[in-house]
N, C-alpha and C positions, 0 to 999 in steps of 0.2 A: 146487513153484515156480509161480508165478502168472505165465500168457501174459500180456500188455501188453496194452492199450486200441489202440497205434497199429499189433501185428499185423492185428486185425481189420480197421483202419480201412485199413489197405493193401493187404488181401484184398475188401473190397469196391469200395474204390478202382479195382484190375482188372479183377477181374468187371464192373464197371458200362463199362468198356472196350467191351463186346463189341460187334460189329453188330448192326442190330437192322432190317426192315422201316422203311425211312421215318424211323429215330432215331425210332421210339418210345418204344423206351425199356421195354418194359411189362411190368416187373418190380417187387417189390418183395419185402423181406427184412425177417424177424425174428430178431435172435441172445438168445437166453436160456441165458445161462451158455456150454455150448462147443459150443452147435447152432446151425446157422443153415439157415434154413425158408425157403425161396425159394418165391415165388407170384406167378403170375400176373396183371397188371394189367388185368381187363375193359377200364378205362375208357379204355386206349393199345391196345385192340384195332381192327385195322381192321373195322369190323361187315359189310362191303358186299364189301371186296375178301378178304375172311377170314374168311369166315362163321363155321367149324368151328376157328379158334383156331389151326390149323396153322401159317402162319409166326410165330404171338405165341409159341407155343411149341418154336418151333426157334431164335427170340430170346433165350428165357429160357434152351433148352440151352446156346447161345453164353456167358452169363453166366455158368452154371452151368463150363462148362469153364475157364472164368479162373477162377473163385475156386478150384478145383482145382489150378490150376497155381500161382498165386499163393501157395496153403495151403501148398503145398510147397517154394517158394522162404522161408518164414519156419519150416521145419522141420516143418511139421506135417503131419500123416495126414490128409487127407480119407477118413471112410468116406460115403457117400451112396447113400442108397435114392430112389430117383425113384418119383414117383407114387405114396405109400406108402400114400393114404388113397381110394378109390374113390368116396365119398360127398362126396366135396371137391375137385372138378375143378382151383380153380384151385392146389392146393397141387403144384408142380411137383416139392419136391425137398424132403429134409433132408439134410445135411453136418455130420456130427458132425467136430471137429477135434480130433486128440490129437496127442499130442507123437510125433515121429516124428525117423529119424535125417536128418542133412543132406540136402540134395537134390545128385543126380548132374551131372554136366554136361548132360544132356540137359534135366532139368526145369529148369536154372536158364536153357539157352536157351531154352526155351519159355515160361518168367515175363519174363525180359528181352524176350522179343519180342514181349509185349502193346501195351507203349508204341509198341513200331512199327508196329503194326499199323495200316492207316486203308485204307478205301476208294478206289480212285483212279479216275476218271470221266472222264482225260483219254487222248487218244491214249497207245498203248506202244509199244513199239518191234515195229517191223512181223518180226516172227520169232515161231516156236512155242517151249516150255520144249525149254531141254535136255532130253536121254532122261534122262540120271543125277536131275535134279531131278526133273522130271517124275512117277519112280518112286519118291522117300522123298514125295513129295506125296502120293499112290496109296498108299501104306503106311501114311500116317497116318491115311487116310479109315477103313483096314481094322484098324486101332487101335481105333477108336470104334466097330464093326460094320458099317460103311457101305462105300459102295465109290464108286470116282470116276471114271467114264467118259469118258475125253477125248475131244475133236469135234478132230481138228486140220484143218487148212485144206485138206489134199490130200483129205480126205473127200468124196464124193458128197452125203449123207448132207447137209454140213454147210448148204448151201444151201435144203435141206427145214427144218431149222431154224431158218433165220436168216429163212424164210417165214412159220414159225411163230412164232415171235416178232414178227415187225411185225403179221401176225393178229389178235394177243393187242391188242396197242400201240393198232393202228387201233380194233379191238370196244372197248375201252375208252375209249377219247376219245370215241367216239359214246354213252358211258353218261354220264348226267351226276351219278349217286353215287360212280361211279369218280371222274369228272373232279372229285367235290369234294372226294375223299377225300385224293388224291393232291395238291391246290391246296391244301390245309388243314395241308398235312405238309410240302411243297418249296416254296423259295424262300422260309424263314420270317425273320422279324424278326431283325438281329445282335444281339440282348442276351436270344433264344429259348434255353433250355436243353435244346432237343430239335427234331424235325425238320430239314429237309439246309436251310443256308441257300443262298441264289439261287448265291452265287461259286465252290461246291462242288458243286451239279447236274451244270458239265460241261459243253461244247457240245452242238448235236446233229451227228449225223454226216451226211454229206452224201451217203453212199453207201446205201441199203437191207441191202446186205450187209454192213457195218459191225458186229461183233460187241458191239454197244453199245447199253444201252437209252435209247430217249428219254423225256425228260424236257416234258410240258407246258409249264412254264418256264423250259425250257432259254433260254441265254441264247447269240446267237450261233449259229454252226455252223462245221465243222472238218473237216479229210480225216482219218478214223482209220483205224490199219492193219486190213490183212485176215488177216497171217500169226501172231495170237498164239493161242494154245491158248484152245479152249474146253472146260468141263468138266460134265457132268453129276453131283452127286451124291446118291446113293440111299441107301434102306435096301429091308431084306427084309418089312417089313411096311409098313402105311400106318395105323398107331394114334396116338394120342394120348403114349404110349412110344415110337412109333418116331419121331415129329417130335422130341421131347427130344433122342433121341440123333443125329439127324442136326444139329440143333444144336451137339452137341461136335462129334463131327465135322465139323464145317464151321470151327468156331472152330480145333481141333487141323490144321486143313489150311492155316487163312490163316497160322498162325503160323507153321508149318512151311516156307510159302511165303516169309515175309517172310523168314527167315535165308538165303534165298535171293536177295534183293532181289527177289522178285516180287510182285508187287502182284493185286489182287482188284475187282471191279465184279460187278454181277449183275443179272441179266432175268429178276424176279420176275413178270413181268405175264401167262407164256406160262404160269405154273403155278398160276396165282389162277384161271382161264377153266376150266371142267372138260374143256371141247369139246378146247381146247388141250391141255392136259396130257396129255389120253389120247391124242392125234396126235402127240403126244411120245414118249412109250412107245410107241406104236404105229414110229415111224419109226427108232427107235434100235432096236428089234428087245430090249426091256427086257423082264425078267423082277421086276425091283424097282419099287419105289414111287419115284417124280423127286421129287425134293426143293427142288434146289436148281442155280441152270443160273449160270455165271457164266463170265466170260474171265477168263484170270490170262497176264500178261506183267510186261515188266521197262519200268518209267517211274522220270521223276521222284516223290520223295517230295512229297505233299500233307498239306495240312492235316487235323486231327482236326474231323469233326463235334463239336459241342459238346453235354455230357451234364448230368446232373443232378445237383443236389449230393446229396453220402451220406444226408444228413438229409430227404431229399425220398425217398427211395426205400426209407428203414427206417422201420420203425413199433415202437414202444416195445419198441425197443432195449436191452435191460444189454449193451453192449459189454467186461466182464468175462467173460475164459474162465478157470477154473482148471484145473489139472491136481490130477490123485491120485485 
């Protein structure tokens, strides 16, 4: 039986779903016949705040884990080798897709819960996750090999953090490649198919302790709570494979979050700075590699950054899978 042209096109429809550093974006996909070749996009690399590729490629893991889940909401086996080729850096993954039985209840809320999925940059509701939530959160990190370290408010700990974080914030606004990199990305034109536009940045917070990154053109300013859960998440190495997988991981955690109605933001800025990062690990008393530092609470639903169309991000394409 021949898979259909509009499975594919709704398996990468998802994947291109995923968060990504800044709405970069900086993936791109081949499918010939019933593989599809996900790589790396140099040119949506941040060069200054990403030297080493690390969040472009925990971007593309995120992509990578929708089109998994997505594969399997339209019946199909995802098998997938990451990193298959050594002499080809930017070739992040292949996904071969065979025909597989239904999907269970779990993977079809995990594919539904792509579309919910978005960023939310506005105050949450001033409370940490429930314990019950909190640990199928935790569960899914260790799903994908990773693990997710929560900072919650009654922590000592969490103040050393939230130091480190404005550290990072302040060192970089006084850089002026940071400062262009980040102005070149936020607060982009409304008919941009990529970077956060101005109305989705978010206030800034008015408190220091405020578990919320600022935003250069932040628009405004706002009281945001103090009591929502903050989260670290890791892996056991710090390879160019271990950023991929802290990528699903991150995507299998927001998802698993939103069926929970909790929402996601993140302070990438503490783990771009090497100074920082390692004061990070160093203060959390870590044994893993930080990945990924975000707050997750329960808000109102916001808007979807705005993505790229499918034909902008596949390159000669036979959208034809067969089976047999």
């Amino acid at each position: 039986m021949d898979v259909v042209d509009s499975r594919v096109e709704r398996i990468l429809r998802a994947a291109a779903s995923a968060p990504s550093v800044y709405n970069t974006q900086p993936w791109q996909v081949e499918v010939t016949g019933r593989t599809v070749v996900l790589r790396a996009d140099p040119a949506r690399q941040l060069h200054h705040c990403d030297p080493d590729g690390r969040e472009m490629l925990i971007s593309c893991g995120a992509f990578l884990f929708n089109a998994r889940a997505a594969a399997r909401r339209e019946s199909l086996s995802p098998a997938v080798r990451v990193l298959p080729e050594r002499d080809d850096p930017l070739l992040v993954a292949t996904m071969r897709l065979d025909p597989g039985p239904a999907p269970n209840t779990d993977e079809l809320e995990l594919a539904v819960a792509i579309a919910r999925r978005r960023t939310s940059r506005v105050p949450f509701d001033d409370q940490p996750l429930f314990t019950d939530v909190l640990m199928d959160i935790r569960q899914s990190a260790r799903d994908e090999g990773a693990d997710l370290r929560p900072i919650q408010p009654s922590e000592p700990v969490r103040a050393e953090v939230m130091g480190l974080v404005r550290r990072a914030e302040a060192l970089a606004a006084e850089d002026p490649a940071a400062r262009g990199e980040e102005l070149a990305w936020t607060a982009t034109d409304a008919d941009r198919a990529d970077g956060i536009p101005a109305e989705l940045l978010g206030p800034a917070a008015v408190d220091d302790g405020a578990p919320v990154r600022r935003f250069l053109a932040s628009r405004g300013s706002a009281q945001f709570e103090q009591h929502s859960t903050m989260a670290l998440l890791s892996t056991p190495g710090d390879s160019p494979r271990d950023w991929v997988a802290a990528g699903q991981a991150l995507e299998r955690v927001l998802l698993v979050a939103i069926t929970y109605f909790v929402h996601a933001s993140f302070a990438t800025t503490v783990l771009e700075n090497p100074t920082t990062r390692h004061d990070l690990r160093r203060v959390l008393s870590l044994d893993e590699a930080p990945q990924i530092l975000m707050r997750l609470g329960y808000s109102s639903l916001s808007r979807h950054t705005p993505r790229r169309a499918e034909e902008e991000i596949t390159r000669g394409a036979a959208h034809g899978l067969r089976s047999g």
